[in-house]
C-alpha positions in Angstrom: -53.9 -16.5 34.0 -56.9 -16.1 31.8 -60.5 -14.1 32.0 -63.4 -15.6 30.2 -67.0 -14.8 30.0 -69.5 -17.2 31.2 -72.9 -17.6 32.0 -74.3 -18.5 35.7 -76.8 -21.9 35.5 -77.1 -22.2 38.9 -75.4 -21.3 42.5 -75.1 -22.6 45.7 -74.9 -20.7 48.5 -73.9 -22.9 51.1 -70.7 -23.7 49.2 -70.1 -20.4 47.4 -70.1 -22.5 44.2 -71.7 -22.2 40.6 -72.9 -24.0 37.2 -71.4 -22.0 34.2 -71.6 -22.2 30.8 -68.3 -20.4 29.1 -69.4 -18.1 26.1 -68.4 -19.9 22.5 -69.5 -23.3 24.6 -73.4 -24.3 23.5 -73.5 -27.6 25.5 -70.5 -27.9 27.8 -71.3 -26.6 32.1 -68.6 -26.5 34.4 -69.4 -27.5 38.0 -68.7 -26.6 41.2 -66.5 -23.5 40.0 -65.2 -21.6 43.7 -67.2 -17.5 43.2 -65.7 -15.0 45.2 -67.1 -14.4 48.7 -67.0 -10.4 47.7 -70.2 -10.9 45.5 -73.7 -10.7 47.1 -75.5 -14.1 46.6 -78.8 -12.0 45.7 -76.6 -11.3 42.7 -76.1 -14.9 42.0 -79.4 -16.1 39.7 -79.5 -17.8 36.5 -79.1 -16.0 33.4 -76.4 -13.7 34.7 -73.1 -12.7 32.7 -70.1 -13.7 35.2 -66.1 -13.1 34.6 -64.1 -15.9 35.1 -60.4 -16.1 36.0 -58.6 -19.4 35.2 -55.2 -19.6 37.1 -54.2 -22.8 34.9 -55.8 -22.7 31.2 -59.8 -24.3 31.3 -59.2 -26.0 34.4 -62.2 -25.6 36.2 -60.8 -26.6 39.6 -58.4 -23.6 39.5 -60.5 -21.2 38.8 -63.2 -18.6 40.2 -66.0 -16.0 39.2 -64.7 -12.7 40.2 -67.5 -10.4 39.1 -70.9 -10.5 38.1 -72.4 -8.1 35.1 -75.3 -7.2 32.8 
């Protein structure tokens, strides 16, 4: 497992899922990346710092944002 830093593009709240760009990444977004039912969606809006834990290295499809953070 691995935490990374990220930052939120966009979120959708009908599938709990976001946009993120990983810190040290200037053009690469990962899509549809699972957020964790536990944070509030008001929380949720571009711009944000999120935490990121990958269960298999950079593998967006096993992975989800476990905290949000200024």
């Amino acid at each position: 497992m691995n935490i990374k830093t990220a930052i939120l593009k966009s979120f959708d709240s009908n599938t709990y899922t976001a946009t993120i760009r990983i810190n040290g990444s200037s053009k690469v977004y990962l899509e549809n990346v699972t957020v964790a039912r536990n944070l509030q969606a008001v929380e949720l809006t571009a711009g944000r710092k999120v935490a990121v834990l990958f269960f298999e290295s950079n593998n967006s499809k096993e992975s989800v944002i476990i905290a949000v953070y200024t």
